[in-house]
ZAVOFI-172734 format. One record per atom (N, C-alpha, C): residue in three letters; residue number from 1; y, z, x. Coordinates in steps of 0.001 Angstrom, whole numbers, always signed. Layout:
<pts>
PT  code  pos        y        z        x
PT   ALA  NUM        Y        Z        X
...
</pts>
This chain:
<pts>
PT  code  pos        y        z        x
PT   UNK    1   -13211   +62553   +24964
PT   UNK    1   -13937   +62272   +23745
PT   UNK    1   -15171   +61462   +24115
PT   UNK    2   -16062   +62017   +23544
PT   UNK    2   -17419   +60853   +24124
PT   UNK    2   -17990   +60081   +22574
PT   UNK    3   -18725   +58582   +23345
PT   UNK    3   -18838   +57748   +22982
PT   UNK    3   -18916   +58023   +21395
PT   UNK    4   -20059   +58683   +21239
PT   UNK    4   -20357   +59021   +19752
PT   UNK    4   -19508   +59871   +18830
PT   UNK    5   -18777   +60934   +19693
PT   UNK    5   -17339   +60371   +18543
PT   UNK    5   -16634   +60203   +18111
PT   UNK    6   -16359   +59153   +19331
PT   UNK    6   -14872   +58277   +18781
PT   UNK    6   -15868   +56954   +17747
PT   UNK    7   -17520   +56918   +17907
PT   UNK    7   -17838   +56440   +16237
PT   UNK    7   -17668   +56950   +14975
PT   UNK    8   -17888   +58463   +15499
PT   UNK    8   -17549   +59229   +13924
PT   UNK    8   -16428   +59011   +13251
PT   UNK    9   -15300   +59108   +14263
PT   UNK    9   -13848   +59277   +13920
PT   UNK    9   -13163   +58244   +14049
PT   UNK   10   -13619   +57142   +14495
PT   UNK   10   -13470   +55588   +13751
PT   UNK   10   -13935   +55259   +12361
PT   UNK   11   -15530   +55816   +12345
PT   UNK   11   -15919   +55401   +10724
PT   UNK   11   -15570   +56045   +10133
PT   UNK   12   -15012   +57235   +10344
PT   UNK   12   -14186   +57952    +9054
PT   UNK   12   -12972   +57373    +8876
PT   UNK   13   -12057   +57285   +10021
PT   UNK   13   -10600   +56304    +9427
PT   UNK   13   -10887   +55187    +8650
PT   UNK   14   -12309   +54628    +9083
PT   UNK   14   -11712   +53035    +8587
PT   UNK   14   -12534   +53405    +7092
PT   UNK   15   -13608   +54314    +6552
PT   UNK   15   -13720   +54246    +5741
PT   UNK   15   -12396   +55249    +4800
PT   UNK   16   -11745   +55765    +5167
PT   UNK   16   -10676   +56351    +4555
PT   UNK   16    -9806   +55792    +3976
PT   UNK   17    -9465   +54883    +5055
PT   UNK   17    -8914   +53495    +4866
PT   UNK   17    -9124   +52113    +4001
PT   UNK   18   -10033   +51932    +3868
PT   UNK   18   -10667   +51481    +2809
PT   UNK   18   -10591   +51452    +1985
PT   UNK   19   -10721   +52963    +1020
PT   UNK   19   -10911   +53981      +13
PT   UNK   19    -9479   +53214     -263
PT   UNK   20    -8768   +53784     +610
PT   UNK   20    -7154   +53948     +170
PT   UNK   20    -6616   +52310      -88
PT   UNK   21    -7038   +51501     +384
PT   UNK   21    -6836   +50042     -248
PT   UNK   21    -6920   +49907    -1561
PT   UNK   22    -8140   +50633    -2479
PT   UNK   22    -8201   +50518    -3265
PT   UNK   22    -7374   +51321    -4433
PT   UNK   23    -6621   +52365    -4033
PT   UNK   23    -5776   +53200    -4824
PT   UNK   23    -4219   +52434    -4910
PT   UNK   24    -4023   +51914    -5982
PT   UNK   24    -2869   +51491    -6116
PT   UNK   24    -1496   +52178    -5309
PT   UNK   25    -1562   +52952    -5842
PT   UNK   25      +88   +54613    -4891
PT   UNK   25     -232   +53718    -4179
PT   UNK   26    -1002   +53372    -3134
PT   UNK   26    -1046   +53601    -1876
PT   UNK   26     -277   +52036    -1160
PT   UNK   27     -478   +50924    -2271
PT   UNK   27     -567   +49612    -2260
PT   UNK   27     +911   +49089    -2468
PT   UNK   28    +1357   +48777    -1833
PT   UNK   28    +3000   +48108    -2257
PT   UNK   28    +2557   +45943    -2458
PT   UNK   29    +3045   +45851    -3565
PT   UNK   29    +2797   +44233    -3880
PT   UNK   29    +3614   +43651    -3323
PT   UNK   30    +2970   +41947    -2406
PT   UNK   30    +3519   +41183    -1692
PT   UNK   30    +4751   +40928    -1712
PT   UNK   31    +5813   +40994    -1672
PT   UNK   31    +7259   +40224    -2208
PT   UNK   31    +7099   +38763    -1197
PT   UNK   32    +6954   +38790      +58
PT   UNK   32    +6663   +36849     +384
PT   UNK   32    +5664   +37370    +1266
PT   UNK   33    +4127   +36120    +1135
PT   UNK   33    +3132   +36444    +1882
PT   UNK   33    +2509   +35386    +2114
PT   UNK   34    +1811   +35011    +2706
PT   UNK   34     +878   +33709    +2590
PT   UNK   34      -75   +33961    +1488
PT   UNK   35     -355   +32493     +850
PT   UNK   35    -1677   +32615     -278
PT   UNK   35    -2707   +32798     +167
PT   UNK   36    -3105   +33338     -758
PT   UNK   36    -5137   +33697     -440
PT   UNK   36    -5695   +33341    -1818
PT   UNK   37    -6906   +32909    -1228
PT   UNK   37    -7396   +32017    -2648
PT   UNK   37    -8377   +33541    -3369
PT   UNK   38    -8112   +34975    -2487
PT   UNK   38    -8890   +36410    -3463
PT   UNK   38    -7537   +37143    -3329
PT   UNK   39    -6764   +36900    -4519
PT   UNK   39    -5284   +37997    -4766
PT   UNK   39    -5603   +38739    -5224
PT   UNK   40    -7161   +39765    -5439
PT   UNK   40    -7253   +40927    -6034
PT   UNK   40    -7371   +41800    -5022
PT   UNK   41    -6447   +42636    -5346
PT   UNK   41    -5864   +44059    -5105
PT   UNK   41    -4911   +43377    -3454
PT   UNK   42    -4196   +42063    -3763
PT   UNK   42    -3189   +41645    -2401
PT   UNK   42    -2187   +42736    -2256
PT   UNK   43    -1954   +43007    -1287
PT   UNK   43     -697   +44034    -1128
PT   UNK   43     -579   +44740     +522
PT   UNK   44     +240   +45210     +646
PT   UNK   44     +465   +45973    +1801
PT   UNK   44     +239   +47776    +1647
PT   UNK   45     -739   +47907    +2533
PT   UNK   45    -1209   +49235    +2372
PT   UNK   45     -399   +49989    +3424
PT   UNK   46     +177   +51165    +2430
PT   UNK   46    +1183   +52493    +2980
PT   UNK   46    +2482   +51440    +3071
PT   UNK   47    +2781   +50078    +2564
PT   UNK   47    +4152   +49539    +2900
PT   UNK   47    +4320   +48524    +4104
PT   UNK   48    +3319   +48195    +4698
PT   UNK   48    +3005   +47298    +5924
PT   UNK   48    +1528   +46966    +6662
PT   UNK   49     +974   +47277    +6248
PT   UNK   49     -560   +46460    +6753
PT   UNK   49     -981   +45741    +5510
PT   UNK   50     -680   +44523    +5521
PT   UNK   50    -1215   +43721    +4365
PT   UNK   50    -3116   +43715    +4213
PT   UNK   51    -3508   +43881    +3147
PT   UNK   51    -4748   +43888    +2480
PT   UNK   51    -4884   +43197    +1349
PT   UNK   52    -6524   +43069    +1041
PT   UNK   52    -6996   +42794     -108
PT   UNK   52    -8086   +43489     -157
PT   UNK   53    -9083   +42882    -2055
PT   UNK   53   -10206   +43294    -1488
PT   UNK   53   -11191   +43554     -786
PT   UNK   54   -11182   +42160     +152
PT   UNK   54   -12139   +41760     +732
PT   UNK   54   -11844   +42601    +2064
PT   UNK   55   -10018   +42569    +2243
PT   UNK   55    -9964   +43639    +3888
PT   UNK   55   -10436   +45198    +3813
PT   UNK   56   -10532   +45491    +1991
PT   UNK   56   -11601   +47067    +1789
PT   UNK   56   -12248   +46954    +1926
PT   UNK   57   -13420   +46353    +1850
PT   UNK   57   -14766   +46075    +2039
PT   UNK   57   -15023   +45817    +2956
PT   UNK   58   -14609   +45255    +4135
PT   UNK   58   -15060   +44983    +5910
PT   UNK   58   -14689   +46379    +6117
PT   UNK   59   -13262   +47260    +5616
PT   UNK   59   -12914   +48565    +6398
PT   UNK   59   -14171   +49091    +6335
PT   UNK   60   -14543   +49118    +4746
PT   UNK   60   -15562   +50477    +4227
PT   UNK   60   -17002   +49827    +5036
PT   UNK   61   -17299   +48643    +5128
PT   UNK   61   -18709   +48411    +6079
PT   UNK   61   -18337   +48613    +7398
PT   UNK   62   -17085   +48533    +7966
PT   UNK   62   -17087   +49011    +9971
PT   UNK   62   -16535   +50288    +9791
PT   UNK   63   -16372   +51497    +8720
PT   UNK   63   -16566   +52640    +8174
PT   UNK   63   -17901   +53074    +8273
PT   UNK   64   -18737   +52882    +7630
PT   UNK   64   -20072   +53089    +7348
PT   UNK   64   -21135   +52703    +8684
PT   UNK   65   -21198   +51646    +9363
PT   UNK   65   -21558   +51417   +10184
PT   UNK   65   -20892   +52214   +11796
PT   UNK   66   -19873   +52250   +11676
PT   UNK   66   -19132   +53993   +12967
PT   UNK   66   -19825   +55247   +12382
PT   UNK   67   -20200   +55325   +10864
PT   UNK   67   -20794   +56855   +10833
PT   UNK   67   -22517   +56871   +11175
PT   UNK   68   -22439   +55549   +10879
PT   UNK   68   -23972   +55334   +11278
PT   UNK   68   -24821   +55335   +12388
PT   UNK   69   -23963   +54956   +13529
PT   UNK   69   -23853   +54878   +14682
PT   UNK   69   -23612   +56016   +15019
PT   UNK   70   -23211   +57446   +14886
PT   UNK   70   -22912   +58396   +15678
PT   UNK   70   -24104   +58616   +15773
PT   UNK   71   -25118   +58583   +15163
PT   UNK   71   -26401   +58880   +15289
PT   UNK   71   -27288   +58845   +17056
PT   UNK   72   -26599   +58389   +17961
PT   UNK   72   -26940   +57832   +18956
PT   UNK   72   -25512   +57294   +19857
PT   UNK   73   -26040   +57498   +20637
PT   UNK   73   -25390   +57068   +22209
PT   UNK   73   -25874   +55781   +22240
PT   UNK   74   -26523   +55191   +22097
PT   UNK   74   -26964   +53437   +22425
PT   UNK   74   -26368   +52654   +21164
PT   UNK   75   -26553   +53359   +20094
PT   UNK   75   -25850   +52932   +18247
PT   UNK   75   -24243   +52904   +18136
PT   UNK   76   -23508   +53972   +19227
PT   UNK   76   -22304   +54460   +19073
PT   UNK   76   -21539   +53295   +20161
PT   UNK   77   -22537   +52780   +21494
PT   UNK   77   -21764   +51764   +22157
PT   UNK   77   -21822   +50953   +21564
PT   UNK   78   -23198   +50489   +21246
PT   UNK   78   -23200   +48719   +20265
PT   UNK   78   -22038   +48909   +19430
PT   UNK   79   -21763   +50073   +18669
PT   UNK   79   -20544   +49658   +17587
PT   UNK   79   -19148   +49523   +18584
PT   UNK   80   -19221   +50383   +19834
PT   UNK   80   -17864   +50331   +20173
PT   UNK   80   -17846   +48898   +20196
PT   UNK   81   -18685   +48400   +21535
PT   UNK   81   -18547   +47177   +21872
PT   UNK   81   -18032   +45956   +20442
PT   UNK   82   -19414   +46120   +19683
PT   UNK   82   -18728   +45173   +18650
PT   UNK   82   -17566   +45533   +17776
PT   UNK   83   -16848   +46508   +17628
PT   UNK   83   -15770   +46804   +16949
PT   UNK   83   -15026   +46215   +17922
PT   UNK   84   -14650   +46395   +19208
PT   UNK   84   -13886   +45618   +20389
PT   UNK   84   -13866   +44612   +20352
PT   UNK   85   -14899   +43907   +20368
PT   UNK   85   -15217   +42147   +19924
PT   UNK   85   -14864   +41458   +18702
PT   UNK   86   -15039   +42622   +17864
PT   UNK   86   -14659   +41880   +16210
PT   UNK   86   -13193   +42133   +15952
PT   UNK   87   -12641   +42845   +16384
PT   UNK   87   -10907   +43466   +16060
PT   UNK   87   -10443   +42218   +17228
PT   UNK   88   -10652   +42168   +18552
PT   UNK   88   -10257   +41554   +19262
PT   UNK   88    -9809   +40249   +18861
PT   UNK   89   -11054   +39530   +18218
PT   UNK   89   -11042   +38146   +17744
PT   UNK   89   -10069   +38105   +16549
PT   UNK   90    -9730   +39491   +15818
PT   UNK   90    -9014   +39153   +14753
PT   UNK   90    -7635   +39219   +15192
PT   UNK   91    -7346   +40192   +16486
PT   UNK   91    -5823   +40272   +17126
PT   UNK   91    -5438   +38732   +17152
PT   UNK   92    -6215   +38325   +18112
PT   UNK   92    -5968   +37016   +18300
PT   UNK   92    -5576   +35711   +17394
PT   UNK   93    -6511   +36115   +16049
PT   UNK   93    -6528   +35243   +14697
PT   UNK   93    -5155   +34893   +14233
PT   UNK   94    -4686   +36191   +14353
PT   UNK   94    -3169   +36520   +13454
PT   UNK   94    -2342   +36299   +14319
PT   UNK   95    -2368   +35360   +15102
PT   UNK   95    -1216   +34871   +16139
PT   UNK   95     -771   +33405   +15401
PT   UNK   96    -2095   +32804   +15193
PT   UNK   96    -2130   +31688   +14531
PT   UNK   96    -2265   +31488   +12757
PT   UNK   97     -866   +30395   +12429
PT   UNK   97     -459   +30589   +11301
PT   UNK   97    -1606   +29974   +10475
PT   UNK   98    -2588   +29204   +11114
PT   UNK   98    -3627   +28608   +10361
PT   UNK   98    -4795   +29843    +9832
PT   UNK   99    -5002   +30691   +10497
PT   UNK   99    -6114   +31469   +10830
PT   UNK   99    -5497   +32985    +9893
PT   UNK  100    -4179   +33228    +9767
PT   UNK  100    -3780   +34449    +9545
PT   UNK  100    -4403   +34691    +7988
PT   UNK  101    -4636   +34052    +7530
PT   UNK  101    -5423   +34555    +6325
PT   UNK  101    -6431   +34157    +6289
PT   UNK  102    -7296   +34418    +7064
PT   UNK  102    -8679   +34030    +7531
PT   UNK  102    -9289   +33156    +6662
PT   UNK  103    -8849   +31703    +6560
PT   UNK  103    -9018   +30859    +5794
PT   UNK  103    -8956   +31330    +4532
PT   UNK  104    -7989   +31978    +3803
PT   UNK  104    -7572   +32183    +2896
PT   UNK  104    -8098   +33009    +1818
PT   UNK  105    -8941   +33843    +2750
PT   UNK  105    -9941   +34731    +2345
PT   UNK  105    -9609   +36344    +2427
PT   UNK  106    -8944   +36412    +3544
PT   UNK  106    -8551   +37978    +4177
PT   UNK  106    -7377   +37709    +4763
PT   UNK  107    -6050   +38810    +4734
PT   UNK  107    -5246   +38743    +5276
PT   UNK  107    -5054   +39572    +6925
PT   UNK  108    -4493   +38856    +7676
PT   UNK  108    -4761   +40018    +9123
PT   UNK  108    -3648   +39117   +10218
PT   UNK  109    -2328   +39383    +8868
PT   UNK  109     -838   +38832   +10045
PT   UNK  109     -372   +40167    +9919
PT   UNK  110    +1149   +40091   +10568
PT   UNK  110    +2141   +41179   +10344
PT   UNK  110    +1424   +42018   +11375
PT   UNK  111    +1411   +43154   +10272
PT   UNK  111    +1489   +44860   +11623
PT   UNK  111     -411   +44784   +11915
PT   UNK  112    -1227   +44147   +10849
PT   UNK  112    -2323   +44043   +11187
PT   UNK  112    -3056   +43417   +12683
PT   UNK  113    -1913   +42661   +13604
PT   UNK  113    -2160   +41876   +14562
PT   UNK  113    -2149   +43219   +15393
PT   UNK  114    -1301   +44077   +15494
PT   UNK  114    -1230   +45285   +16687
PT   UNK  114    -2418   +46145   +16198
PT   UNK  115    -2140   +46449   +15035
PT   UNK  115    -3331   +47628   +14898
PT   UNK  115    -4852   +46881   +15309
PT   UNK  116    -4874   +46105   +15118
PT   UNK  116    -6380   +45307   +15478
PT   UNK  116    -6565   +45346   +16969
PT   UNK  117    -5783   +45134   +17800
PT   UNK  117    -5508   +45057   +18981
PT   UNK  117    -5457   +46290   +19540
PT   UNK  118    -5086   +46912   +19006
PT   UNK  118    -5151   +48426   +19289
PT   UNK  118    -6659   +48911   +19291
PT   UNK  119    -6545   +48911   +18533
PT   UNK  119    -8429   +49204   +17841
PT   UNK  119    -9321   +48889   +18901
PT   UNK  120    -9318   +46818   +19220
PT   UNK  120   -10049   +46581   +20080
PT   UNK  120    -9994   +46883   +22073
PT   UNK  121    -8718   +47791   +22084
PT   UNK  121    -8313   +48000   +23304
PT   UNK  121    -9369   +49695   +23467
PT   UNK  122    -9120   +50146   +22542
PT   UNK  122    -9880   +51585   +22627
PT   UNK  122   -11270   +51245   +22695
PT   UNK  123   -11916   +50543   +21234
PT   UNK  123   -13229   +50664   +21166
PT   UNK  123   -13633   +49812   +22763
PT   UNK  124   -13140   +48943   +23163
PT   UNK  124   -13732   +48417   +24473
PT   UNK  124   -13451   +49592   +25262
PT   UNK  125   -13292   +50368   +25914
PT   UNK  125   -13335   +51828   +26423
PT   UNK  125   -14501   +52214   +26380
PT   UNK  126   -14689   +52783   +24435
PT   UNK  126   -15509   +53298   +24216
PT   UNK  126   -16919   +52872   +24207
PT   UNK  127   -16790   +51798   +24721
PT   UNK  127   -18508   +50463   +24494
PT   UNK  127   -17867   +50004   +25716
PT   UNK  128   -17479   +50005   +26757
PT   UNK  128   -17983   +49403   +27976
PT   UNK  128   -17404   +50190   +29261
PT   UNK  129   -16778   +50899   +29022
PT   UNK  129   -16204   +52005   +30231
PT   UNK  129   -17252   +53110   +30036
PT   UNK  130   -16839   +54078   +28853
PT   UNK  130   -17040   +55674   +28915
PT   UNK  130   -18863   +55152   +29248
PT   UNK  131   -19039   +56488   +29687
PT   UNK  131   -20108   +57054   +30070
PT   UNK  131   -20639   +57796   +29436
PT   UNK  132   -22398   +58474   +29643
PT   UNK  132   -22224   +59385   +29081
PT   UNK  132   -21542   +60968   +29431
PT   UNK  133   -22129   +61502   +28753
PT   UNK  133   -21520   +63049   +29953
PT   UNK  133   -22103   +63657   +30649
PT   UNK  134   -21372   +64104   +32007
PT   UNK  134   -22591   +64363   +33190
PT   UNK  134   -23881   +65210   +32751
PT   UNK  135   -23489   +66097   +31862
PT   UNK  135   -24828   +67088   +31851
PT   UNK  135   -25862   +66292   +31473
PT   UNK  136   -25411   +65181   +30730
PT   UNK  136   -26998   +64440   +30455
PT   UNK  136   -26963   +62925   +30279
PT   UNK  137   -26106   +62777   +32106
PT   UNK  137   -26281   +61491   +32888
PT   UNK  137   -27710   +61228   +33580
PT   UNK  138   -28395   +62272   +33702
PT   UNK  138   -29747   +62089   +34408
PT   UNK  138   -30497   +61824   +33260
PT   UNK  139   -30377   +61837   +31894
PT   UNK  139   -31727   +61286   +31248
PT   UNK  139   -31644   +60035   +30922
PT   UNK  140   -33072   +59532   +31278
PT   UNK  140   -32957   +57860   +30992
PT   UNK  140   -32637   +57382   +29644
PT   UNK  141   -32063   +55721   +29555
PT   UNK  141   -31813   +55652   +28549
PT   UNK  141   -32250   +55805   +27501
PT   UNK  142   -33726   +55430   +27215
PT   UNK  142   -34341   +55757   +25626
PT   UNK  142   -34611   +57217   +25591
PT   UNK  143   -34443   +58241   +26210
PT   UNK  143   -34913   +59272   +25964
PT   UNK  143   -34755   +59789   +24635
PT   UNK  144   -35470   +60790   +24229
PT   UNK  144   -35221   +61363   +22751
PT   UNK  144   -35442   +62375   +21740
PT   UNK  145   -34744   +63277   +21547
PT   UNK  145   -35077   +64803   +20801
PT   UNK  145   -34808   +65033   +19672
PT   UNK  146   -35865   +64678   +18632
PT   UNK  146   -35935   +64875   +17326
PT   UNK  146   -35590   +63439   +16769
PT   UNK  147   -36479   +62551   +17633
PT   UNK  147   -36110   +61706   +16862
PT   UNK  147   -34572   +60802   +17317
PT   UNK  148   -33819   +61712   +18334
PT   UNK  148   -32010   +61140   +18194
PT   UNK  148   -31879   +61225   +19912
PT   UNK  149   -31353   +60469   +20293
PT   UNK  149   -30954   +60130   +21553
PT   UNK  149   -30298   +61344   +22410
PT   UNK  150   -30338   +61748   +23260
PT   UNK  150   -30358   +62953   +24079
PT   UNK  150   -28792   +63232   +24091
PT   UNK  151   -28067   +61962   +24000
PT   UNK  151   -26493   +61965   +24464
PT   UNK  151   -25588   +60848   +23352
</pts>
């Protein structure tokens, strides 16, 4: 899979994902959770990744920003990289009972600690390993056709 798109097909999950925060079906309500001082739309999405509004709205902007980014090979690493960096920091968050509701703003304990971690194990791959692909490893980096990056 090359760089640009595993952006596409990141910003489509996470904006899918998103979407689906906001559809009740989809939302099972807290039975014991930590408080958050934004309980609109609190719940566990599909039955175990706890959400709110505010965790739709980061999905649907690192949604929007992966589709934005396919646009480019230089657009598609910056997002890997920072999707790696930003999930990473949140794996880590949700270890700690102070931090797990991101000051009481966003929830990101429970199954949200692996999937984040997950996330940031791939997108670092995809923003600091992969390459581009040989057929068009020889063009320099800014190169550009129509406007859009060669690779």
């Amino acid at each position: 899979m090359s760089v640009r798109l595993f952006a596409l097909i990141s910003g489509i999950v996470y904006l899918l994902v998103g979407i689906l925060g906001f559809i009740p079906i989809f939302v099972a309500a807290p039975v014991t959770a930590p408080d958050l001082a934004v309980e609109a739309g609190y719940g566990y999405l599909l039955g175990i990744f706890p959400i709110n509004v505010l965790h739709n709205i980061v999905h649907l902007a690192v949604g929007f920003w992966g589709v934005l980014s396919y646009r480019s090979f230089s657009g598609s690493r910056n997002y890997s990289r920072g999707l790696a960096i930003f999930y990473g920091l949140l794996a880590i968050m949700g270890f700690f009972p102070i931090l797990q509701t991101t000051f009481g703003l966003i929830p990101i304990f429970g199954h949200d600690i692996w999937l984040h971690a997950l996330t940031a194990i791939i997108a670092a791959y995809f923003g600091f390993v992969a390459k581009p692909r040989p057929s068009t490893a020889q063009e320099p980096e800014g190169s550009t056709v129509g406007g859009r990056d060669r690779y």
